[in-house]
N, C-alpha and C positions, 0 to 999 in steps of 0.2 A: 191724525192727532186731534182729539179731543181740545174743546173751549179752554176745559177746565186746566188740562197740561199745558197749554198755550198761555195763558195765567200765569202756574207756576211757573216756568223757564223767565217768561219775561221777570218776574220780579224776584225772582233766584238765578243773577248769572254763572255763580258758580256752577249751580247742576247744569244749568244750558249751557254752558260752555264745552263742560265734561263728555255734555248728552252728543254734541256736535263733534267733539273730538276722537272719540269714541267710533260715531260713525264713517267720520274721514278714516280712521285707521283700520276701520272693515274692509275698505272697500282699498285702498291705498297702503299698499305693504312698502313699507324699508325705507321711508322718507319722513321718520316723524318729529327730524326737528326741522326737517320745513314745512308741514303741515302746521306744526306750534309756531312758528312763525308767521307763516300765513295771517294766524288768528290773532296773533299780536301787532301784527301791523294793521289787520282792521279795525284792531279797539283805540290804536294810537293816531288813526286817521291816516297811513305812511301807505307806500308804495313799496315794489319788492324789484329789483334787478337779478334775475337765476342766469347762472351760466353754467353750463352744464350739455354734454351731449348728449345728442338725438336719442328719442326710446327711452327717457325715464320717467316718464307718465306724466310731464307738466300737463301740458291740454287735459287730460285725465282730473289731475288734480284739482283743476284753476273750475273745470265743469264739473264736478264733485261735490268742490265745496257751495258752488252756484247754487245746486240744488239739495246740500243739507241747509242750507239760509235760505233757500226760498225766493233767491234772486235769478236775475238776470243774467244769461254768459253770454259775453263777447268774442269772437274770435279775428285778429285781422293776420295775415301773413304781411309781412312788412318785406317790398321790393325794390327795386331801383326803380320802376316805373310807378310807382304809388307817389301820389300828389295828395295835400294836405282836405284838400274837399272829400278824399273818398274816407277820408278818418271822421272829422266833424259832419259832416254834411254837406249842402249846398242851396243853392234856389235853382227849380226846373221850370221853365216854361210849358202851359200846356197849350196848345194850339186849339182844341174844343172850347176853352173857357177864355183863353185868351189872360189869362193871368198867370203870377208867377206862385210856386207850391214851396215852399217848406219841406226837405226832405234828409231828416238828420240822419248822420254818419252812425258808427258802431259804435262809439264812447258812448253810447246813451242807453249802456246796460250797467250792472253793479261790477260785474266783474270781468274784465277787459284784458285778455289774454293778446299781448302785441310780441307774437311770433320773429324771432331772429330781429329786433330793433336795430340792430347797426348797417340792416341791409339794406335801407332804406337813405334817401340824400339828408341832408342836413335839417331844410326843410318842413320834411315830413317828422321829425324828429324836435325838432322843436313847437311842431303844433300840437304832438301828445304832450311833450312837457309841460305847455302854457298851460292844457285842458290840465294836466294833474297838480297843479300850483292854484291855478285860478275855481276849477272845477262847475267853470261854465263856459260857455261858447257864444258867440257872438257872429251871427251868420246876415249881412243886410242889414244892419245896425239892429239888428234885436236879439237880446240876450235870454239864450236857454240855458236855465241850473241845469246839470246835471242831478242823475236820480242817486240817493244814500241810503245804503254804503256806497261808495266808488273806489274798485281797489285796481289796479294797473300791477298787473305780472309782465313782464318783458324778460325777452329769455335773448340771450345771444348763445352762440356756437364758439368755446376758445379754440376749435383745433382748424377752422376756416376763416383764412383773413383777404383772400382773392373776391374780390366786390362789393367790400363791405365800405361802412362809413362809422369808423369809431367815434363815440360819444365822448364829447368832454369834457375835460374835468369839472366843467360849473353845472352841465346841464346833468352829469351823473350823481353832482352832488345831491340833486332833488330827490333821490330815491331812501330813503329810511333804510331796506337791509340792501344788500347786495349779498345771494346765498348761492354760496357751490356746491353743486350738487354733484355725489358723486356714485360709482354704481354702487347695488347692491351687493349685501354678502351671498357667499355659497348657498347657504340659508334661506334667505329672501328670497333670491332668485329662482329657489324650488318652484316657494309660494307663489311666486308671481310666475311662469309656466304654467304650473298646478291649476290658478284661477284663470289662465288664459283659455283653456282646454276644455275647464270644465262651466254649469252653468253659471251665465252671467249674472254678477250679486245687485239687486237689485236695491237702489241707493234711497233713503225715507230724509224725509224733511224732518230736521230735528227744532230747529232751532226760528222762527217768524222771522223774515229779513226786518219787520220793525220794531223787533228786540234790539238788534246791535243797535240802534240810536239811544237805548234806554243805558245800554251795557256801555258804551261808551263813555257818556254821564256818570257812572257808577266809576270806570278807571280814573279818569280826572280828578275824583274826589280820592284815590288811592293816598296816603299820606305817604310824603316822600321828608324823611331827615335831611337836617342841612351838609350833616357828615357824607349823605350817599350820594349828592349833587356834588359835593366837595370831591369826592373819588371818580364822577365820573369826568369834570370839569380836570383833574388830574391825569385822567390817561387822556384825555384830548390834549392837553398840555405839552405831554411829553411827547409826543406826535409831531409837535413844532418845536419844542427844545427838548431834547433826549437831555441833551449834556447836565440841566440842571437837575436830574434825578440819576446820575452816575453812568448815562449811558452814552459815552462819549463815542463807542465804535458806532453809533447809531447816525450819528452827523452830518457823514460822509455820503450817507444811504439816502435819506428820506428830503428830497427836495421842499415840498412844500407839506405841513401836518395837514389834518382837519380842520375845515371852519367852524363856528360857531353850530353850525347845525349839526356835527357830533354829539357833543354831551345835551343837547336839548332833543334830541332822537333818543338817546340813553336813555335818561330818566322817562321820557313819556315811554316808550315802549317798556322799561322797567315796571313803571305802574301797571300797563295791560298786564305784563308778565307774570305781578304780582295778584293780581285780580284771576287768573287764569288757574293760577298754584293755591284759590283760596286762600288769598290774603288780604290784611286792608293796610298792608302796609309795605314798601322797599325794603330790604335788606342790600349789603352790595356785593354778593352773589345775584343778584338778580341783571345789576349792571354789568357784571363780569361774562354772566353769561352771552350776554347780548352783542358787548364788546367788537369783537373780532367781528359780526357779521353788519353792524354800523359803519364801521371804522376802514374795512378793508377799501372799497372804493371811495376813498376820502384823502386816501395818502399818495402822492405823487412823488415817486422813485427816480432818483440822481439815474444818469447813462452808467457809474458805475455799478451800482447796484443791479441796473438790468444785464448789463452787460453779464454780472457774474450769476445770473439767476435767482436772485434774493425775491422771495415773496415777500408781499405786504404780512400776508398772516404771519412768516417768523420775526417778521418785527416786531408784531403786535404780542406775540405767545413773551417776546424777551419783556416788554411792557407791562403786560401784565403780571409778569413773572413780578416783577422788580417796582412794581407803582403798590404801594403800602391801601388798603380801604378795612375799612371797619368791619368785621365776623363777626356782628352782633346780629342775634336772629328776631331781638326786637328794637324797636325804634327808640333811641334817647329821645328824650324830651328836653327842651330849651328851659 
């Protein structure tokens, strides 16, 4: 990539965004609303929770995108015997010098791929989460930032729960989407054989990883209407009182709604979303779309609810069926 292209993207994120999406979708068939994803939550500064079974190209993906940004990829396989120093780092003694070294862990790449997260103790598990709240480390009382962007992929496995260590409801709330991944169609899964056999597609840096700081900047300033805050602060609402928007069989289901980091996840990730789609402004399809992948691990389900097999997403599908937002495709003004 030329100086002068590296110019343009950085100070056109629309085409860089496109230029980058683009290239994820060459190289990564049948997953492209989590690829949009992905890029929405690195413009929104969020984190991503995928659950989803083995073989649908996360590690692919998560190294992909690494290197159409031009960043860093991390890989950790999360165990029962992993301890919190081999995620951050730790200090080593060397016996030549006689002094202690500095040797940081694998958080201290852009993008951190934390393999099967529930399979790991509690522990370990809340020293990624501090690192992706806080987004620096503290090793021997000296604090290292971490390098930006910093995006944490964590995949768990739903169909294996023999040694695992399920996440919290608080510590899972710190994730922005929580996305299911599921297989591909008849279709895709030609394509993907097809590229498996044949030669390997050779992946190009699209985008300067020190564009997304600029592109970042650029969503923040997205204009958000008070009406599409009001819509998205409404379906968080009704999460915690169904009954005041008519949905009283909803009651009995949903123990506790979303907290406040619901609709404030909404709207900023609306704004990348809108910056993504070439906009400078929200709509609330934008938050609708979002919705469902915000929202799902935010809600915590009555024993009858599980009992009878109710997902969070058909809660969410009656919610947004039935929670009223604005279809305006420009923004009122005040």
């Amino acid at each position: 990539m030329s100086a002068e292209e590296r110019t343009e993207l950085i100070e056109d994120p629309r085409a860089g965004l496109e230029d980058a999406l683009y290239e994820l979708k060459r190289v990564i068939v049948g997953q492209d609303a989590m690829l949009e994803r992905l890029l929405v939550a690195l413009l929104a500064g969020g984190h991503v929770l995928l659950e989803g079974v083995p073989g649908l190209a996360k590690t692919l993906t998560v190294k992909t995108l690494a290197e159409v940004l031009g960043g860093k990829f991390r890989r950790v396989q999360f165990t029962p015997d992993l301890v919190p120093s081999d995620l951050v780092g730790t200090r080593i003694y060397r016996p030549d010098t006689g002094r202690f070294d500095t040797e940081l862990g694998p958080v201290f790449g852009n993008f951190l791929l934390a393999d099967e997260i529930n399979r790991a103790p509690a522990k370990v598990q809340s020293a990624l989460l501090e690192v992706m709240q806080e987004r620096q480390v503290t090793i021997a009382g000296e604090t290292y930032p971490l390098p930006k962007p910093f995006l944490v992929l964590a995949t768990q496995n739903p169909i294996e729960s023999e040694g695992t260590y399920p996440l919290p409801e608080a510590q899972v709330d710190r994730f922005l989407f929580k996305l299911v991944v599921d297989y591909p169609t008849v279709g895709e899964e030609a394509a993907v054989v097809g590229r498996a056999i044949g030669k390997p597609v050779e992946v190009r840096e699209r985008v300067p990883i020190g564009a997304l700081e600029r592109y970042r900047e650029i969503a923040r300033e997205v204009f958000v209407d008070r009406d599409v805050i009001a819509y998205a602060v409404a379906l968080t609402d009704a999460t915690r009182h169904p009954g005041k928007y008519g949905l009283h069989e909803l009651s009995g289901l949903i123990e506790y709604g979303s907290s406040p980091r619901g609709p404030i996840g909404m709207v900023q990730a609306a704004q990348a979303l809108a910056l993504l789609r070439g906009r400078n402004h929200c709509v609330a399809e934008d938050v609708a779309d979002l919705a469902a992948d915000i929202l799902r691990h935010r809600l915590v389900l009555t024993y009858d609810a599980l009992g009878d097999n109710v997902r969070p997403d058909d809660l969410l599908d009656r919610i947004l069926d039935t929670v009223g937002g604005i279809r305006a495709q420009e923004p009122v003004h005040a």
